[in-house]
N, C-alpha and C positions, 0 to 999 in steps of 0.2 A: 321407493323400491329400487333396485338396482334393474338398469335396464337389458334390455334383451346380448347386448354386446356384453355389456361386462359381463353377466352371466355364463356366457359363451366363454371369454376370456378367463374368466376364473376356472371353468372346467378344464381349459386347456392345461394350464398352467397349473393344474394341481394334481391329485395323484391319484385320480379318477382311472377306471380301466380302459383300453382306448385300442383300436382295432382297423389297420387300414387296408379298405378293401383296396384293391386294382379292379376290373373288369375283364375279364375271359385270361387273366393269369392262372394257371393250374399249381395247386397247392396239392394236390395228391401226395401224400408221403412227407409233405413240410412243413417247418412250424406255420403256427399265425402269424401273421403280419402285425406285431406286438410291438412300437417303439419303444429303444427303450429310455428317450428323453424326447422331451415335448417342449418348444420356447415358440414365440412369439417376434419374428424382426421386426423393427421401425414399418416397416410398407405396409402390414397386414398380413405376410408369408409365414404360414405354419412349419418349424424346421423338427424333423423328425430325423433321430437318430440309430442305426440299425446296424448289426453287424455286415462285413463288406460284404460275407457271401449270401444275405438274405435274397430269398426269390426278388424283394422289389427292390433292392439296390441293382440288381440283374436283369428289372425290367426298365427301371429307369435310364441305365446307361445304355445297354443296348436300344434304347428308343429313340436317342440322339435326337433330332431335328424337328421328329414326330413328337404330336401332342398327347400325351399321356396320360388319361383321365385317374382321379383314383379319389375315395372319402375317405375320413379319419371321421371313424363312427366312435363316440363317449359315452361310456355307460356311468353315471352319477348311483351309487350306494349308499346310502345310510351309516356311517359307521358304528351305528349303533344298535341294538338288538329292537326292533320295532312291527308290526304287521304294515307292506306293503313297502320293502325296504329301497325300493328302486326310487331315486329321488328326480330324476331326469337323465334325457339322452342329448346328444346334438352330434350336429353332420355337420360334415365342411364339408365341400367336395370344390374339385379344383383341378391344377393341373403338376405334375410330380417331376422332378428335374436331379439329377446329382448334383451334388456342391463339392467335390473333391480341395481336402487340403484344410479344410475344418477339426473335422472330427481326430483322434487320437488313431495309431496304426492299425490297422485289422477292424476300423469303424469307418463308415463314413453319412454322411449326413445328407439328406434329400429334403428339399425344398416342396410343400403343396402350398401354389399360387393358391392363394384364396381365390372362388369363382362364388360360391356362393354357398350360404348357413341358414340352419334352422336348430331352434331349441324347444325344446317339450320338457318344461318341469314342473312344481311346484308353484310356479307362479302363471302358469299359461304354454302358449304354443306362439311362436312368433317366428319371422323371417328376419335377416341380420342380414342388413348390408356390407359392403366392403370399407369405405369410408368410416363405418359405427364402429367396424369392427378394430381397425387398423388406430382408431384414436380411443378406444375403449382401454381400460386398467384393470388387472386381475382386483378383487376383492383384497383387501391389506390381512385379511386375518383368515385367507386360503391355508397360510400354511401351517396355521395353528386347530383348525376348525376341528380336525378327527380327532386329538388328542385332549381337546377341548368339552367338546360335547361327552367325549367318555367317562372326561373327570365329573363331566357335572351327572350325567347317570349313575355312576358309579359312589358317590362321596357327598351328592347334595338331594339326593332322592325326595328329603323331609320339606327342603326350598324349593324343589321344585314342586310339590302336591303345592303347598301355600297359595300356588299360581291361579289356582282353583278359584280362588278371592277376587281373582281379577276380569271373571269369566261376563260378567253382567248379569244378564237374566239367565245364561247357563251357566248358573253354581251352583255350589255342590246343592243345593233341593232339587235339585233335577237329576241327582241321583239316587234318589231314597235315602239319602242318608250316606250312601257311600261312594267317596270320592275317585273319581280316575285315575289310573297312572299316568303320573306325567313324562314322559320322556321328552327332552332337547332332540328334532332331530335336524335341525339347521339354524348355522348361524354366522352373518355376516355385519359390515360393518353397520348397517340400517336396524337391526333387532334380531331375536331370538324366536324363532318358531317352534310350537312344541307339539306333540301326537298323545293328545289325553285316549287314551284304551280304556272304555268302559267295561268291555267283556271280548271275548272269544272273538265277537263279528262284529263288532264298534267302536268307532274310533274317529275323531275327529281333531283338525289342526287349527290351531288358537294362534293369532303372530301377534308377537309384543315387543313394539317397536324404543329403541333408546329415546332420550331426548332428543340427541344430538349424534348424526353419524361420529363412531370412534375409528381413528386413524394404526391405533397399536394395542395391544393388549394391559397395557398401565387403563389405557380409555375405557379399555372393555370390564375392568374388573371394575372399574367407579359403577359402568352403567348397571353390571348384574347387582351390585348391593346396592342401589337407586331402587333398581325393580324391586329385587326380595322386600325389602324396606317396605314398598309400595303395598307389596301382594302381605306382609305379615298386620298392617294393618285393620 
């Protein structure tokens, strides 16, 4: 399984929604605090991109010398039609600095020191350290994963019920006779998780892991016709 950093790591770096507080900044009357680019430096420093006259480019530089607490709170969604579509959250919280001379004119870019992370998703709830985080690697098939998962709802619907085959002692006889919807609702280089939906209020997730973690999406189309293969048996 991928562990609590890169999970982290992959959130950052992907196109998850993402919101960073400051504390006793007053936003009455202004946008959210929305980046609108997310990266990762070498040290573990989250750089967030914002326009120059954003309330916290304005609290960052006027803080100068002062330390300036602030989180980059992630919201994780589903991108795919599912009941319970929220897939995980994670916090960073840290300390917020400008980096003038980065960013493009009328941008500029603000560094949050990593201070410390937590994640709450699909696989658990954990603490990230600074170290885990700073040597951790986004997931290689981040930036395919939305676009991914919707082809496979959308176009392999028949391959994915199949999956049902692979259920053990929860197959389809455990449904009277009628199979779940499968839906893909995550998938990284370790395996494919899916949300079989029995009814209205039911539902439960199944993870069907590759043989071998895949590096690129050539890896990944071997592994799904492995599985299907598997599950048509």
């Amino acid at each position: 399984m991928p562990s609590a950093a890169e999970r982290t790591r992959t959130l950052v770096q992907s196109t998850c929604s993402a919101l960073l507080v400051v504390p006793g900044l007053d936003l009455a009357g202004a946008e959210p605090l929305l980046p609108d680019s997310r990266s990762v430096g070498p040290e573990g420093d989250v750089f967030l991109e914002f326009p120059a006259d954003s309330p916290a480019v304005r609290a960052a530089t006027h803080a100068q010398g002062d330390d300036l607490t602030a989180v980059l709170e992630i919201t994780d969604v589903a991108p795919v039609s599912v009941p319970h579509r929220v897939r995980g959250r994670a916090w960073i919280s840290g300390w917020l600095t400008s980096v003038p001379g980065i960013a493009e004119p009328g941008r500029m870019m603000l560094r949050l020191e990593f201070g410390e992370a937590y994640v709450d998703d699909l696989w658990g709830a954990e603490d990230i350290e600074a170290e885990d985080f700073r040597d951790a690697a986004p997931d290689p098939l981040v930036v395919h994963e939305t676009e991914l998962l919707q082809h496979l709802a959308a176009s392999h619907g028949e391959q994915m019920r199949t999956l049902c085959g692979l259920l053990g002692e929860r197959d389809t006889g455990a449904f009277g006779g009628h199979p779940p919807r499968a839906v893909p609702v995550a998938l990284d280089r370790f395996g494919l998780r899916v949300r079989f939906i029995e009814n209205r209020n039911s539902c439960f997730d199944a993870r069907f892991e590759f043989p071998e973690p895949v590096r690129d999406v050539t890896e990944l189309r071997r592994a799904m016709h492995t599985l299907f293969e598997a599950a048509a048996l």
